[in-house]
C-alpha positions in Angstrom: 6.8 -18.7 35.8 3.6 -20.0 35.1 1.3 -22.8 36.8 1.9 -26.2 35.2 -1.5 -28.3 35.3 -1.1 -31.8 34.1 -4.1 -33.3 31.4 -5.4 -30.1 30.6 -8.6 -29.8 32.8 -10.6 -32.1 30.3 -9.5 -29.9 26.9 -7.2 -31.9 25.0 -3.7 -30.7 24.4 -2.8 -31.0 20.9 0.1 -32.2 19.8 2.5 -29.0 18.9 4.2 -28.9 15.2 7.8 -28.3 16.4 9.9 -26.8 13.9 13.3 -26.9 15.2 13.9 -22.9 15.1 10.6 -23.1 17.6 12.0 -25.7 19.7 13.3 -22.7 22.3 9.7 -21.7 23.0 8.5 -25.0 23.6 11.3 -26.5 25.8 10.7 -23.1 28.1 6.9 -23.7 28.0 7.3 -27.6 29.1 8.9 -25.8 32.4 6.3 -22.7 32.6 7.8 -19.7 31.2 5.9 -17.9 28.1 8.6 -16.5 25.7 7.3 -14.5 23.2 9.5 -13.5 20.2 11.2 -10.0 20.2 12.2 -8.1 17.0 15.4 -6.0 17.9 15.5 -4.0 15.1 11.7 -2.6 15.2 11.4 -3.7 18.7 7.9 -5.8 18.0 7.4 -8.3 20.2 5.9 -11.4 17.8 2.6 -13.6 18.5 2.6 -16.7 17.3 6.2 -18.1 17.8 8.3 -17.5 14.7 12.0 -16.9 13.5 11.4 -13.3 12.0 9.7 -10.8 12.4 6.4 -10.2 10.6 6.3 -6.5 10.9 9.9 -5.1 9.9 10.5 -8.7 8.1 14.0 -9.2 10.2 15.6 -12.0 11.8 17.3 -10.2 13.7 15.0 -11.7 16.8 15.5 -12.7 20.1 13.4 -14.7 22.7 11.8 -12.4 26.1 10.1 -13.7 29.0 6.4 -13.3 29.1 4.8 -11.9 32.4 2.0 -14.2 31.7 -0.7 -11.4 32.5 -3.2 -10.5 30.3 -6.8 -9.3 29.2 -9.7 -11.2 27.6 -10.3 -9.0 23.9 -12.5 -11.2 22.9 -14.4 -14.5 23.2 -17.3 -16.7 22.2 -18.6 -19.5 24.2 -18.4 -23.4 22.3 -21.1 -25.6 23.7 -21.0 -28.0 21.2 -17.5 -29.4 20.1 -17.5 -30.4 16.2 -14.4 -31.1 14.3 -10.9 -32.4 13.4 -10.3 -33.0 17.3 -13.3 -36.0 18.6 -12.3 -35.4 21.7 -13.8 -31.3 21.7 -16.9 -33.2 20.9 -17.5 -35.0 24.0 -16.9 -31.8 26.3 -18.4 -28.5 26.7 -19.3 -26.1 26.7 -15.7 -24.3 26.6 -14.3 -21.0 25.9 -11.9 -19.8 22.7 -10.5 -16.6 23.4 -7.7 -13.6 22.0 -6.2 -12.3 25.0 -4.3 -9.7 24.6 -0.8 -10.1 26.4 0.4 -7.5 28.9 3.7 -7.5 26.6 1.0 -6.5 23.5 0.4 -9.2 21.3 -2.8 -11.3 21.3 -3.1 -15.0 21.4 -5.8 -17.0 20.3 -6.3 -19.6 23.3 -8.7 -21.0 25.4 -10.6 -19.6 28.7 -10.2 -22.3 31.6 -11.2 -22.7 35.5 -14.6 -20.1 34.6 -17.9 -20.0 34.6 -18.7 -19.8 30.9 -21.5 -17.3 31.9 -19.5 -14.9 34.0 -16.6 -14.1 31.5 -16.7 -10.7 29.7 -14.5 -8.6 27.7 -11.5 -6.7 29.9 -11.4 -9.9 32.3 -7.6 -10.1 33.7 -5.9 -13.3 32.8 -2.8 -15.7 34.1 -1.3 -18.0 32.0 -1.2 -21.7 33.1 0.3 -24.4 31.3 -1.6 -27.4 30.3 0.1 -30.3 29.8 -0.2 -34.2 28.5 2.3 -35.9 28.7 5.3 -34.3 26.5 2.9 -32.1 24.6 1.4 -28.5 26.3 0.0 -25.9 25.2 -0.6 -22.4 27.3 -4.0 -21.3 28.2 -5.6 -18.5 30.6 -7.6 -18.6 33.8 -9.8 -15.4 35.2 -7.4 -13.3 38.3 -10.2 -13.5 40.9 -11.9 -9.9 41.9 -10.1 -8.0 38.7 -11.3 -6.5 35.8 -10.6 -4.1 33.1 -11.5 -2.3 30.6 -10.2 -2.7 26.6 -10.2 0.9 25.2 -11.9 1.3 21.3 -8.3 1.1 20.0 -7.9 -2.0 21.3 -5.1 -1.4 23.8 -5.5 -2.7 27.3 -4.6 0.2 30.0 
């Protein structure tokens, strides 16, 4: 299970788009628990949330519980919010990240609880659970002391 922080440590927490085939993931993220999307005839496991599976194109596709661990892939640091969202415009500077799940798929999220100076490439990440009122959204924090390294193929060890 994941960390639930409430008000999302001064990011906003948009609103999701809940289609109701999606509503499993986010009724299990509301309590902490990541599920990620798991084809069983290929045996992908599926980032973003979806009913099928985008590699094999089944539907044959079940729901498995996400250890929450990952690795920072990539990032770039946002010190001036502009856009859609007025509220990223009177914060910052703040980090958008891939992190590349310890189950394999990478998620494009946000950085939280760092120093936007000391984050690098290979950083372990834990998933914690923002959330405003009904609506959350997961996001990653640094494991203190760990690191690691992301090979050239892009797999995490």
């Amino acid at each position: 299970m994941l960390e639930i922080v409430e008000d999302g440590l001064n990011l906003p927490v948009p609103p999701p788009q809940i289609q109701p085939e999606m509503s499993v993931f986010w009724e299990a993220l509301r309590v902490g628990e990541l599920l990620l999307p798991h084809c069983r005839r290929c045996e992908f496991v599926v980032w973003s949330p979806r009913p099928y599976c985008p590699k094999c194109g089944s539907f044959d596709v079940d729901w498995v519980s996400a250890s929450g661990d990952g690795v920072v892939y990539s990032f770039t640091v946002n010190r001036r919010g502009k856009g859609f969202n007025k509220k990223y415009q009177e914060i910052g500077p703040y980090i958008v990240a891939y992190v590349e799940l310890a189950e394999g798929p990478r998620i494009l999220t946000n950085i939280v609880d760092a120093d936007v100076d000391s984050v690098e490439i290979g950083v372990r990440v834990r998933g914690v659970v923002h959330r405003a009122g009904d609506d959350v959204i997961v996001r990653f924090r640094p494991v203190e002391g760990e690191s690691a390294h992301v090979d050239s193929s892009g797999g995490a060890p």
